[in-house]
MIGUVO-395981 format. One record per atom (N, C-alpha, C): residue in three letters; y, x, z. Coordinates in pm, whole numbers. Atoms other than C-alpha are relative to their C-alpha. Layout:
{rec ALA {Y X Z}};
...
//
This chain:
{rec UNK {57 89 -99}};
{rec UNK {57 1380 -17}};
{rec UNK {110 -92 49}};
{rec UNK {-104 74 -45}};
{rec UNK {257 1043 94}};
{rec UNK {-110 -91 85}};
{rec UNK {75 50 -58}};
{rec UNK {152 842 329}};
{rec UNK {45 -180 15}};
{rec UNK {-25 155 57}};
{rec UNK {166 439 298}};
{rec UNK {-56 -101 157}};
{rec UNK {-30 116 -131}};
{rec UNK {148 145 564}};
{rec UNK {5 -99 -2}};
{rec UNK {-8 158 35}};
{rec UNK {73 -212 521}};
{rec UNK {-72 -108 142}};
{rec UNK {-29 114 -158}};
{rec UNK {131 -514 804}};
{rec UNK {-29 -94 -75}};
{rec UNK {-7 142 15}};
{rec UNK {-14 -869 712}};
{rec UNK {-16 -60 111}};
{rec UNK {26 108 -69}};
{rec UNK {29 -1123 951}};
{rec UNK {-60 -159 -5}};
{rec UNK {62 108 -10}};
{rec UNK {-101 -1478 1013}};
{rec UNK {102 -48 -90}};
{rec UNK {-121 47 113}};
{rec UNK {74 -1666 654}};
{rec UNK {122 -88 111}};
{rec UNK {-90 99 -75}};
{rec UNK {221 -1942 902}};
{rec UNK {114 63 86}};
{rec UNK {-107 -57 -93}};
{rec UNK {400 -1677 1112}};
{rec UNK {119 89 -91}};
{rec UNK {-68 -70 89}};
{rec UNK {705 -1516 943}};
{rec UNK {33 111 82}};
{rec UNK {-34 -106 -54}};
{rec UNK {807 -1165 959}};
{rec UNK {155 24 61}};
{rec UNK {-86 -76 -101}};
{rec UNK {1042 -1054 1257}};
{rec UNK {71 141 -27}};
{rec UNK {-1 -145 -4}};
{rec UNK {1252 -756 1277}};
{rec UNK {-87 65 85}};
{rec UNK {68 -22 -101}};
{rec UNK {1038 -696 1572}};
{rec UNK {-93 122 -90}};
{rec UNK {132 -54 90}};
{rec UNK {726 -643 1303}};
{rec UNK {37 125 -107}};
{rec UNK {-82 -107 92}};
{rec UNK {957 -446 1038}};
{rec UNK {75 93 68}};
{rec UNK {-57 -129 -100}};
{rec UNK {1066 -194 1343}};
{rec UNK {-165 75 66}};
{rec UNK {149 -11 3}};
{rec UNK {703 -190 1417}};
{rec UNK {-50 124 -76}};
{rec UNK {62 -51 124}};
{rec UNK {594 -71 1074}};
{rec UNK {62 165 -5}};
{rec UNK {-98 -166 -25}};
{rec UNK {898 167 1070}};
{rec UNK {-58 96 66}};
{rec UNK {32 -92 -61}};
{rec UNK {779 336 1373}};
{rec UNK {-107 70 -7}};
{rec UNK {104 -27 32}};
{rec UNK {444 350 1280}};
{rec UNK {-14 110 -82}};
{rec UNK {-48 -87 197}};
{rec UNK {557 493 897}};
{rec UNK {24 145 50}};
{rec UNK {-78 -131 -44}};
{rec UNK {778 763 1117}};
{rec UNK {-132 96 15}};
{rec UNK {99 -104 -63}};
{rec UNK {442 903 1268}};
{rec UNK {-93 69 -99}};
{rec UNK {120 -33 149}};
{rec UNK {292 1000 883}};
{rec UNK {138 73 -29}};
{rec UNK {-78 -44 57}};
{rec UNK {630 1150 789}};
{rec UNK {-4 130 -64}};
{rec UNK {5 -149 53}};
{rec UNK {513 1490 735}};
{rec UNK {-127 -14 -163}};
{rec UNK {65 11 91}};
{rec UNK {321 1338 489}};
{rec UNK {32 -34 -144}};
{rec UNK {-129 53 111}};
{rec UNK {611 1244 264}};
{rec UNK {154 33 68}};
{rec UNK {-150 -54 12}};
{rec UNK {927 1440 368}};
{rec UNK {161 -96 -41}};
{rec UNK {-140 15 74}};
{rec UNK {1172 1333 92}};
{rec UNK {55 -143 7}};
{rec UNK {-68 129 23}};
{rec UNK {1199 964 116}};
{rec UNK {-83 -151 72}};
{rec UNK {63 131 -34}};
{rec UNK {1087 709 362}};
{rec UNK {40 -153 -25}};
{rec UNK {-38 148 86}};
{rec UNK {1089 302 240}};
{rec UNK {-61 -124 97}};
{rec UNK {62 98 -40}};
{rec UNK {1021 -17 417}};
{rec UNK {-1 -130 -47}};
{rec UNK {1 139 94}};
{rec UNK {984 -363 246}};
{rec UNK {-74 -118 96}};
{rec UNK {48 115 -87}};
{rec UNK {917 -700 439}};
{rec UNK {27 -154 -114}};
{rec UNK {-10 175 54}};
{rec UNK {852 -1092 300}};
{rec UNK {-102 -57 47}};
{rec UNK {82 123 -17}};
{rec UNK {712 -1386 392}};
{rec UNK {-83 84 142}};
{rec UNK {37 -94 -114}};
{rec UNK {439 -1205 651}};
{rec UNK {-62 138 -38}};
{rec UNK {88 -128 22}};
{rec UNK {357 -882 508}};
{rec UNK {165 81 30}};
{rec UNK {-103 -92 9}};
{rec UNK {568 -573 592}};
{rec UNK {-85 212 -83}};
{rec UNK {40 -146 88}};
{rec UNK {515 -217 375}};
{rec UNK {132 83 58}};
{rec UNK {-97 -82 -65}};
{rec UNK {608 89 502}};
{rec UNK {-30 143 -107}};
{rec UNK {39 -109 78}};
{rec UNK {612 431 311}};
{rec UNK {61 160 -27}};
{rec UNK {-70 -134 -39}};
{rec UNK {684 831 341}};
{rec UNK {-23 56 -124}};
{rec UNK {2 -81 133}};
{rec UNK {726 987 -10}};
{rec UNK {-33 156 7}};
{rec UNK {14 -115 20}};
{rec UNK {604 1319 -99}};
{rec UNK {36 -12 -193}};
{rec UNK {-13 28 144}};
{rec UNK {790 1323 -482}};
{rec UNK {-34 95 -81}};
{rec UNK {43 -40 61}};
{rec UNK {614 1468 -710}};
{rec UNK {-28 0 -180}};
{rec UNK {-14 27 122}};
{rec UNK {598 1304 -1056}};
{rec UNK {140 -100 25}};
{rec UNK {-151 85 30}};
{rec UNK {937 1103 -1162}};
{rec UNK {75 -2 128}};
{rec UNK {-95 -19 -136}};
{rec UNK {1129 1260 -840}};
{rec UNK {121 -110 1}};
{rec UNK {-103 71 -27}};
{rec UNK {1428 1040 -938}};
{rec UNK {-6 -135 23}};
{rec UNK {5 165 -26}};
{rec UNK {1298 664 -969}};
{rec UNK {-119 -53 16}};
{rec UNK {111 77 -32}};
{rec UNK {988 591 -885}};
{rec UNK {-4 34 189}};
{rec UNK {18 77 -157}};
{rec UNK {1096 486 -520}};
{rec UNK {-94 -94 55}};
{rec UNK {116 136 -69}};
{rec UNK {844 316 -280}};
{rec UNK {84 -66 118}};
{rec UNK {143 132 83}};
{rec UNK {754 20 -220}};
{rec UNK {69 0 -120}};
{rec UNK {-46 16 185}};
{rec UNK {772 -3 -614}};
{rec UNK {-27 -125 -6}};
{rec UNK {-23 157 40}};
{rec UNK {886 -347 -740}};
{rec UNK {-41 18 -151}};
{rec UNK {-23 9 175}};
{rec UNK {755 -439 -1109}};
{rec UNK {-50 -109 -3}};
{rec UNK {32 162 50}};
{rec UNK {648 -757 -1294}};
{rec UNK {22 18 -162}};
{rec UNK {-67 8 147}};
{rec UNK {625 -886 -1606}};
{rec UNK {115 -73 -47}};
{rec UNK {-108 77 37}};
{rec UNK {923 -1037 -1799}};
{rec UNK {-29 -121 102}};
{rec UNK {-39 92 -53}};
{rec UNK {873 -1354 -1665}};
{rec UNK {-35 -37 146}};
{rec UNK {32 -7 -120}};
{rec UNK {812 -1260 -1335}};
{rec UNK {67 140 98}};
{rec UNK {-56 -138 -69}};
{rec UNK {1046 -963 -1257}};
{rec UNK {-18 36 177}};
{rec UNK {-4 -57 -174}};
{rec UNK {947 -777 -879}};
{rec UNK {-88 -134 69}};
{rec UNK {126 62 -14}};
{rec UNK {605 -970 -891}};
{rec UNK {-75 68 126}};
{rec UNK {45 -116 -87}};
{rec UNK {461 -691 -712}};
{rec UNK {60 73 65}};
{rec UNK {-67 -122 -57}};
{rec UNK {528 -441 -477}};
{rec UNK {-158 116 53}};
{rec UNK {119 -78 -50}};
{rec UNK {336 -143 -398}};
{rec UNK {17 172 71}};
{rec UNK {-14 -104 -51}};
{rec UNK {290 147 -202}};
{rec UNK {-91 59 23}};
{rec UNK {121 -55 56}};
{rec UNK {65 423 -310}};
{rec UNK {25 162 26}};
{rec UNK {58 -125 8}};
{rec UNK {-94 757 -255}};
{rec UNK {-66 63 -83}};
{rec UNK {129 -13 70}};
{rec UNK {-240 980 -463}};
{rec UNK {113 40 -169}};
{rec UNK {-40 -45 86}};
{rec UNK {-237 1082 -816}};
{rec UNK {-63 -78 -109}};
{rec UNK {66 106 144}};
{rec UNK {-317 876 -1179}};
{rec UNK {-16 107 -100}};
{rec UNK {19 -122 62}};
{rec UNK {-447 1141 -1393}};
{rec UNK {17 -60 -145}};
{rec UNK {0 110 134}};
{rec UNK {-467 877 -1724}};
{rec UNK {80 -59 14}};
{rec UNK {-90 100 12}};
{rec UNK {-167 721 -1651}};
{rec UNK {68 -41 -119}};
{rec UNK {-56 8 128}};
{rec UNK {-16 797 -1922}};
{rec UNK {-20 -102 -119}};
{rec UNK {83 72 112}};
{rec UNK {-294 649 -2162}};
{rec UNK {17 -167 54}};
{rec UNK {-52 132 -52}};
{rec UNK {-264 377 -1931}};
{rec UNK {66 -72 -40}};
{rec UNK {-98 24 90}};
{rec UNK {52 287 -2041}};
{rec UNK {15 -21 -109}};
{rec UNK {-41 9 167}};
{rec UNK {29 338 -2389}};
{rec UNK {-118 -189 -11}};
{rec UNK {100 154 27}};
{rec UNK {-301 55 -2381}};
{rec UNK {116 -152 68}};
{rec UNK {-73 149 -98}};
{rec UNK {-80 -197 -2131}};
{rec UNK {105 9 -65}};
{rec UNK {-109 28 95}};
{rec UNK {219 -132 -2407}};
{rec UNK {-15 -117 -109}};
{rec UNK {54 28 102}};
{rec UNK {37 -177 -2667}};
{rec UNK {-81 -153 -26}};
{rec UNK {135 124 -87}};
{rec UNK {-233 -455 -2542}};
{rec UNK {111 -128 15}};
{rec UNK {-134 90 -14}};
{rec UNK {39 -631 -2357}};
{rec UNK {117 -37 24}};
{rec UNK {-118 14 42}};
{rec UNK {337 -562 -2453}};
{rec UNK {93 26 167}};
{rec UNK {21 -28 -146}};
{rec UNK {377 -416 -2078}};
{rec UNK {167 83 -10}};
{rec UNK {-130 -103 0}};
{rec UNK {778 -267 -2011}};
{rec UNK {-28 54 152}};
{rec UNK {-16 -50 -94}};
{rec UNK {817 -10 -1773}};
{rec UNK {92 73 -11}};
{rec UNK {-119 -15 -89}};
{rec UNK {1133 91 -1549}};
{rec UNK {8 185 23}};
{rec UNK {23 -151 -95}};
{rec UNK {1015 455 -1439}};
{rec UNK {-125 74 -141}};
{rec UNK {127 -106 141}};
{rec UNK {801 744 -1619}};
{rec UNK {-90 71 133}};
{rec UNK {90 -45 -79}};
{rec UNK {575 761 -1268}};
{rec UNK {-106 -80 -18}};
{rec UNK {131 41 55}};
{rec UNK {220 648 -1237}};
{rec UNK {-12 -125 113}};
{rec UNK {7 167 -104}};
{rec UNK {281 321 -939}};
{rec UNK {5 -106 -142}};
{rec UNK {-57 183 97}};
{rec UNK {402 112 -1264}};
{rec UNK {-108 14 -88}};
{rec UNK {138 29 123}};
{rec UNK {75 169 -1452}};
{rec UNK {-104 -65 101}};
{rec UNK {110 46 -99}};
{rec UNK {-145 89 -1117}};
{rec UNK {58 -168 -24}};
{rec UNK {-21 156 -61}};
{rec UNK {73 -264 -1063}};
{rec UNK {-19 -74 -161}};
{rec UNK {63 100 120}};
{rec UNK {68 -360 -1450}};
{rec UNK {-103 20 -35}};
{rec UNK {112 39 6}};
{rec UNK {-282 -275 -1471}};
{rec UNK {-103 -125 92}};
{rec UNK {42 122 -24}};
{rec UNK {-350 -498 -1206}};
{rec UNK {28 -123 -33}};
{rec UNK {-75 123 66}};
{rec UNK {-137 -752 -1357}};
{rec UNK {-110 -40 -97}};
{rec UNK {98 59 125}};
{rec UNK {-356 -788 -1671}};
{rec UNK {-127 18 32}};
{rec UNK {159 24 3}};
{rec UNK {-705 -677 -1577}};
{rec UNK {-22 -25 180}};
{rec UNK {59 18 -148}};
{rec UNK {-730 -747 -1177}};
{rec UNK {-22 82 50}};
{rec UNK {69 -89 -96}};
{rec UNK {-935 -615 -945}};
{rec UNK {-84 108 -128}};
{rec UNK {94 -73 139}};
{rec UNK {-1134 -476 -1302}};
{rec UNK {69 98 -23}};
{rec UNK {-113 -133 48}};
{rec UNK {-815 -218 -1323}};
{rec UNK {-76 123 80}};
{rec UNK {-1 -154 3}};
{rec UNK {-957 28 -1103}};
{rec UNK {-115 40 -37}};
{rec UNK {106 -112 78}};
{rec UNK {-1256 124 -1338}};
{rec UNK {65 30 -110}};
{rec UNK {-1 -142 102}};
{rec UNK {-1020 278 -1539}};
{rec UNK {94 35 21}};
{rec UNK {-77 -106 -44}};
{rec UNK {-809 432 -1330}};
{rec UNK {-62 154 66}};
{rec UNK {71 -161 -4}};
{rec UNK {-870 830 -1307}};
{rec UNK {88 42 73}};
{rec UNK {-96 -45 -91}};
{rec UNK {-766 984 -1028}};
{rec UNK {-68 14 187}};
{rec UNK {21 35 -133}};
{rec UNK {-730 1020 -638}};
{rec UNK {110 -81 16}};
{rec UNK {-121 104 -57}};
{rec UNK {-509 717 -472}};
{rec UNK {-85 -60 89}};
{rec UNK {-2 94 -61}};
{rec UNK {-507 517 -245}};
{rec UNK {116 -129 3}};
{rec UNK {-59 107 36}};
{rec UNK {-329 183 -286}};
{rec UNK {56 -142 115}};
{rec UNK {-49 124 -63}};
{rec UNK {-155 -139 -78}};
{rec UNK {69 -75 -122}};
{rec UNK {-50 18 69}};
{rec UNK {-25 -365 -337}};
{rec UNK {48 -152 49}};
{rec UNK {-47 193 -75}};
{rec UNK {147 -739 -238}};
{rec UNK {8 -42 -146}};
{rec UNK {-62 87 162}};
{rec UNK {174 -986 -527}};
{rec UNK {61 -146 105}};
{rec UNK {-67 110 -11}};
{rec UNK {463 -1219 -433}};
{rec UNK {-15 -159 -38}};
{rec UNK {-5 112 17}};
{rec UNK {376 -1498 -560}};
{rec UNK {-153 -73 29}};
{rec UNK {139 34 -85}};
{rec UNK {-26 -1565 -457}};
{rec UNK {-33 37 119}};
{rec UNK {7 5 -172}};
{rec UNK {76 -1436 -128}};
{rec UNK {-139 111 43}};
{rec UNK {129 -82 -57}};
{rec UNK {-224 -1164 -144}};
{rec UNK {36 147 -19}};
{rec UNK {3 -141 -20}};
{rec UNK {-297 -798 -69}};
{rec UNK {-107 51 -50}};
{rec UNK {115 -65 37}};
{rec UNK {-475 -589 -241}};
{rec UNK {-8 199 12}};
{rec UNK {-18 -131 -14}};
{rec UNK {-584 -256 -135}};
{rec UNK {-145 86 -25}};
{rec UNK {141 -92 67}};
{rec UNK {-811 32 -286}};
{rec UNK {24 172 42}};
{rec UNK {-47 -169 5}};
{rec UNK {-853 407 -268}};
{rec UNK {-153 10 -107}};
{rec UNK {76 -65 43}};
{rec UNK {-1025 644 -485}};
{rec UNK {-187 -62 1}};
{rec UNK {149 25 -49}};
{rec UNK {-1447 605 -497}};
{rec UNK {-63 76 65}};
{rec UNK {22 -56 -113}};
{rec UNK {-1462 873 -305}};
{rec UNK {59 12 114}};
{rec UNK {-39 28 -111}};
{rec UNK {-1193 883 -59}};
{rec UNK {76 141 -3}};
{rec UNK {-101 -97 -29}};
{rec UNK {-997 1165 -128}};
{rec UNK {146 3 34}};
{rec UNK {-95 88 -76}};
{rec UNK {-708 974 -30}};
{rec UNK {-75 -100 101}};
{rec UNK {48 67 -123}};
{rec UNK {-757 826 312}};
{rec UNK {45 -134 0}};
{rec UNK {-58 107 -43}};
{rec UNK {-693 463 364}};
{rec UNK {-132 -67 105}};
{rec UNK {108 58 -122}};
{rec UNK {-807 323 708}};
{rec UNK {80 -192 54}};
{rec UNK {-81 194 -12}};
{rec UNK {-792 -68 807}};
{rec UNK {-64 -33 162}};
{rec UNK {35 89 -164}};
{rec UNK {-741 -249 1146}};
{rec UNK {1 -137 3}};
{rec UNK {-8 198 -16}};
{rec UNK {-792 -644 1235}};
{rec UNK {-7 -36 102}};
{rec UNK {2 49 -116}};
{rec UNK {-694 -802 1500}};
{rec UNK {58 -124 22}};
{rec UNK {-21 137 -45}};
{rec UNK {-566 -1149 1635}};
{rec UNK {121 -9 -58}};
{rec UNK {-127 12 79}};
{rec UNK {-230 -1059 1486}};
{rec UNK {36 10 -126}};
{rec UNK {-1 -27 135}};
{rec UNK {-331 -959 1147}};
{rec UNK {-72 107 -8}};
{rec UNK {118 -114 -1}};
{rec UNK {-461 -682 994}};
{rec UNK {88 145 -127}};
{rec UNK {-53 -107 67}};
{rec UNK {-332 -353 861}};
{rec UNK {-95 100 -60}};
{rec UNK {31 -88 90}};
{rec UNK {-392 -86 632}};
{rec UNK {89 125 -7}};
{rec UNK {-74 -124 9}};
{rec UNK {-313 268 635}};
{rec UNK {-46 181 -1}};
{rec UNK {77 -139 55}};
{rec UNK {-337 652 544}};
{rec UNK {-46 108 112}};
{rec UNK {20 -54 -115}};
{rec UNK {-372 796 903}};
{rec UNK {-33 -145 98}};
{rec UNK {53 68 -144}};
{rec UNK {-574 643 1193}};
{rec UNK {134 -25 115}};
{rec UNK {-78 14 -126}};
{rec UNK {-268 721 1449}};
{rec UNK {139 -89 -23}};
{rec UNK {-131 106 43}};
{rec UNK {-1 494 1280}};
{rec UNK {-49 -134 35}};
{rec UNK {34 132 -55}};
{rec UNK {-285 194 1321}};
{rec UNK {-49 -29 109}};
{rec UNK {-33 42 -88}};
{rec UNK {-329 268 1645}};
{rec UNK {112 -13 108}};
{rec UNK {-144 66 -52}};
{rec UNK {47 251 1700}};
{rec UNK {32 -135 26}};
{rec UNK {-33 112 74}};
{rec UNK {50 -102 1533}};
{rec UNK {-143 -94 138}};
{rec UNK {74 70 -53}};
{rec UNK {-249 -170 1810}};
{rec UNK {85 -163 65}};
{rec UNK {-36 159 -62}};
{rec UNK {-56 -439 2032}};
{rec UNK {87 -119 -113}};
{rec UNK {-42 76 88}};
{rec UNK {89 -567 1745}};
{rec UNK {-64 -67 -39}};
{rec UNK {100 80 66}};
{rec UNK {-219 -676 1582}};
{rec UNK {-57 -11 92}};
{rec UNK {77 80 -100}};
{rec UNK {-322 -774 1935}};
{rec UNK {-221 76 -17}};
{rec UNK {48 -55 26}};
{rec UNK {-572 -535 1930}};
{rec UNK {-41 75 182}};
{rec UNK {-47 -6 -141}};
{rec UNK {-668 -438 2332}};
{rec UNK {-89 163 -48}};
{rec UNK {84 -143 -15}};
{rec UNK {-804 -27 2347}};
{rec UNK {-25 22 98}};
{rec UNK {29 -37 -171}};
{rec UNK {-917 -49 2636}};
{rec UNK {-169 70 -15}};
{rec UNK {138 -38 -7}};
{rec UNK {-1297 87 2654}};
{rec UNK {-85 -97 11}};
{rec UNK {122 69 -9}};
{rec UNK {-1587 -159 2572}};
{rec UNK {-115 69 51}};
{rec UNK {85 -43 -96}};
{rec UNK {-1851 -91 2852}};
{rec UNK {-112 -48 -90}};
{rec UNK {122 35 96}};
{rec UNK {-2082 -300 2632}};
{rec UNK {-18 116 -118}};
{rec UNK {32 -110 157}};
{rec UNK {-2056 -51 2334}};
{rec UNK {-33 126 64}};
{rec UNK {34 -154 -35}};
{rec UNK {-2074 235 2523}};
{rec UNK {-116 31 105}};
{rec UNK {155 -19 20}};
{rec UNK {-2415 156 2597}};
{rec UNK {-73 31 -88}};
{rec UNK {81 -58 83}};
{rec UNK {-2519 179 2309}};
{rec UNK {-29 158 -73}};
{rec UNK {-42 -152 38}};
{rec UNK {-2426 537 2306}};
{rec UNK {-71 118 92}};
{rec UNK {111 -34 -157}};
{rec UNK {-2654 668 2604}};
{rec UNK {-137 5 -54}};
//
C-alpha cells in the first residue's frame, strides 16, 4: 500500500514553495501508507507528492517516476498505487509494438508508456488494482484513474485554488485552505438531510 498526492493549480499561477510544503505536509499524513520512501515533485502548477510502500523493483522504481520516449526523455511523471498484474506482457507488446525502452523492472514504466502510445485507451488493458496521478510535461495535463472497482482509493477535491487528488480523504482535507475550499457547515445542505 503507498499512498500518492496530486496539487493542480490555476495554469497562470506558478508553483510556490508555500504549495510544495503544502503537499509535503499533506503526503506526511498517509505515511504509514508507504514507510520506506517519501517523494515530492513540483512544475509549472502541479505539485506530486508520494509515500512508497516498495514492493516490486525495491531499488529504482522511485516515485514520482520520470519516463518518456527517446525523444522526449522525463515526459511524464507519475505517482501510483497499486499493483499491474500484466505488466510484464505489457512491456513485452510496448517493446515490441513501439520499440518502448525502459529504465526500471517495476510496473509505473509500463502504466506511463502505455499511456504514451494508447491514451486514455491504456487502461482497458491494464490488470490489476491502482490507482494513478500521472502529469505529462509537455500538454500541461493530469491524468488520473484507479482500478474499476476501487480497490485502490483515490479521492478528488475542487476548489477556487485548484483541485487535488488523493488516496486518503484526510490529506485533502489538509490541502482544504489551499484549494480555498471553506469547511465550514452548509445550513442549506443540511436540510436536505432532515
Amino acid at each position: 500500500m503507498c499512498g500518492l498526492l496530486a496539487l493542480v493549480t490555476d495554469p497562470s499561477a506558478d508553483v510556490s514553495s508555500t504549495l510544495v510544503d503544502a503537499v509535503s505536509g499533506a503526503s506526511h499524513l498517509m505515511r504509514h501508507r508507504g514507510p520506506d520512501e517519501p517523494g515530492t515533485w513540483s512544475d509549472d502548477h502541479v505539485v506530486l507528492g508520494f509515500n512508497r510502500l516498495s514492493i516490486i523493483d525495491i531499488a529504482h522504481s522511485h516515485q514520482p517516476l520520470r519516463w518518456g520516449p527517446p525523444e522526449s526523455p522525463g515526459r511524464y511523471v507519475l505517482v501510483f498505487n497499486g499493483e499491474i498484474y500484466n505488466y510484464l506482457e505489457l512491456r513485452e507488446v510496448l517493446r515490441s509494438d513501439f520499440g518502448a525502452v525502459f529504465h526500471t523492472d517495476g510496473d509505473g514504466e509500463a502504466i506511463i508508456a502505455a499511456y504514451h502510445h494508447w491514451g486514455t485507451g491504456a487502461l482497458t488493458r491494464l490488470r490489476g488494482m491502482f490507482a494513478f496521478a500521472l502529469w505529462d510535461t509537455v500538454e500541461k495535463e493530469l491524468f488520473c484513474a484507479r482500478d474499476p472497482f476501487g480497490i485502490k482509493p483515490l479521492f478528488m477535491a475542487t476548489g477556487s485554488g485548484g483541485t487535488a487528488v488523493g488516496s486518503e480523504k484526510k490529506c485533502l482535507l489538509d490541502l482544504a485552505g489551499t484549494l480555498g475550499i471553506d469547511l465550514g457547515i452548509d445550513d442549506r445542505a443540511v436540510q436536505h438531510y432532515t
